[in-house]
C-alpha positions as CSV (number, residue, x, y, z in Angstrom):
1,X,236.7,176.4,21.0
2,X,235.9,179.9,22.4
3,X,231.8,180.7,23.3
4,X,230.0,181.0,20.5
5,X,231.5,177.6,18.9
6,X,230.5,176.0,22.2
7,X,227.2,177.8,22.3
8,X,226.7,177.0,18.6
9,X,227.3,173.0,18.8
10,X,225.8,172.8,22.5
11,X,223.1,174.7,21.4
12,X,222.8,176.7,24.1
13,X,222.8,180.6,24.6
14,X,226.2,182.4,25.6
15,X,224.7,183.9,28.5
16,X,223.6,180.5,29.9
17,X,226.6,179.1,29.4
18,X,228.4,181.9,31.5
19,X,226.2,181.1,34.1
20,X,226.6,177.6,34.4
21,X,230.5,178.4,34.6
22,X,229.4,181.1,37.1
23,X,227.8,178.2,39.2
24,X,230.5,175.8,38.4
25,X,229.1,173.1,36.5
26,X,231.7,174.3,33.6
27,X,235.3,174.8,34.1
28,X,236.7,176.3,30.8
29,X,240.5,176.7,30.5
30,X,241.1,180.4,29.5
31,X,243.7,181.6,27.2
32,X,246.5,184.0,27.5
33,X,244.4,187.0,26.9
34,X,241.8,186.3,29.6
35,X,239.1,184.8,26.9
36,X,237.5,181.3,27.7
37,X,239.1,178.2,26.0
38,X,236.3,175.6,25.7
39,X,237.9,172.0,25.3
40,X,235.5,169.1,23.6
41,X,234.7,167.9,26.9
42,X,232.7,170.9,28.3
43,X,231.0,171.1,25.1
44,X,229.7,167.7,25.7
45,X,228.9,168.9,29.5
46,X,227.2,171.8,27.8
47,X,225.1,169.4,25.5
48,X,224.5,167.0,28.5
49,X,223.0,170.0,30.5
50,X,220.7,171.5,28.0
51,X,219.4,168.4,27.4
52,X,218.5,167.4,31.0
53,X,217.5,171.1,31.4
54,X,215.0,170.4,28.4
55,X,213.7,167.9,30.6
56,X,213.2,170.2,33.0
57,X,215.4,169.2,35.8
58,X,216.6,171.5,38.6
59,X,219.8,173.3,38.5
60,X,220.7,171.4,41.4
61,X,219.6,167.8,40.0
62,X,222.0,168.5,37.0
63,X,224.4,169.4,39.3
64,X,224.2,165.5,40.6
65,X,223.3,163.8,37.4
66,X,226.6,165.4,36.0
67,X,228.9,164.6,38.7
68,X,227.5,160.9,38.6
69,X,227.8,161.3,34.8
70,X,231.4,161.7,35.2
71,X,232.3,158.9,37.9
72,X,232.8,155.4,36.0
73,X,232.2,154.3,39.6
74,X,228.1,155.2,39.4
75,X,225.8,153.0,40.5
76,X,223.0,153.7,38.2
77,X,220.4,153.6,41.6
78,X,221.7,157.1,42.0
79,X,220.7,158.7,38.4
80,X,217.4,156.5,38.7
81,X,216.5,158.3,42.2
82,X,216.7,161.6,40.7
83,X,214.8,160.8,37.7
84,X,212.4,159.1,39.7
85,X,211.8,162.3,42.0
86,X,211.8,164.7,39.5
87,X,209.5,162.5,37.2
88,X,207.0,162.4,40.5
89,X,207.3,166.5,40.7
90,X,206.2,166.3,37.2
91,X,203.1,163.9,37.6
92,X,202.2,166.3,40.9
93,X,201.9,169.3,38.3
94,X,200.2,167.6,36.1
95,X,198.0,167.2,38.6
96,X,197.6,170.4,39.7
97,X,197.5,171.7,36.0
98,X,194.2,169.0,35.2
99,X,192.3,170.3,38.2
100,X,193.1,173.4,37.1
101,X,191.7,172.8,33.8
102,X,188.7,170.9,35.1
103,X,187.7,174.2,37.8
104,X,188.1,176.5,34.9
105,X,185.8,174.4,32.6
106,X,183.3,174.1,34.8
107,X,183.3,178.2,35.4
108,X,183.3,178.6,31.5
109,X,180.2,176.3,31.4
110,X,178.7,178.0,33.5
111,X,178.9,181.4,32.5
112,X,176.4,183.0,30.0
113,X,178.6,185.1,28.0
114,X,176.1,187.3,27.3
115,X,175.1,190.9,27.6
116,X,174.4,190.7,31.5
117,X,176.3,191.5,34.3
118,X,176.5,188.8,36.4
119,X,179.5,185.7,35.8
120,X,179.8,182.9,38.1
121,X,183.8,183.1,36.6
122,X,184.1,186.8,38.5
123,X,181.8,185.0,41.5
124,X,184.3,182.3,41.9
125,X,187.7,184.4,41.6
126,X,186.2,186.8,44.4
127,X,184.9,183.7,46.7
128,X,186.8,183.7,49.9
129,X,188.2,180.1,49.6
130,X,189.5,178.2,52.7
């Protein structure tokens, strides 16, 4: 299969997929004339990695779910310990995002929105916070 097949049934964009060979996670054969020769097994890496990307794991955490995704050997501890990491970054920016939301509420409560000048919203943002 040559790129756009891959990039077609993978469903991801040629350009990512040149990086990810870029980075190694891909190995394509190439053919006689230099272009790359995609077998069925890198399209499945290809489908494998836009889905965990989707998930939103790291470049590096794909790196390790693949490799264990490719060793019969796995113990499945390892896959669980990077899901269970990255599933904790997540809850942390969740976190961050609802007291976020919460602060911003608040300011939008309390401002007027009316004709006058002053905002507790522009108070706030130019508070010196420590």
């Amino acid at each position: 299969m040559n790129i756009g097949d891959v990039a077609q049934l993978s469903g991801l964009p040629p350009k990512t997929i040149r990086y990810y060979e870029d980075i190694g996670l891909v190995r394509p054969a190439r053919d006689a004339n230099g272009y790359r020769a995609f077998a069925t097994a890198d399209m499945h890496k290809l489908a494998f990695l836009a889905r965990a990307r989707a998930l939103g794991f790291t470049i590096e955490d794909c790196r390790a779910l693949l490799s264990l995704y490719e060793d019969e050997g796995r113990a499945s501890a390892d896959v669980k310990r990077i899901a269970e990491q990255h599933l904790a970054r997540i809850e942390e920016k969740i976190a961050a995002l609802e007291a976020m939301r919460d602060t911003l509420s608040t300011l939008v409560e309390s401002c007027a929105g009316d004709h006058r000048p002053d905002c507790p919203i522009l108070s706030d943002l130019a508070a010196r916070k420590r």
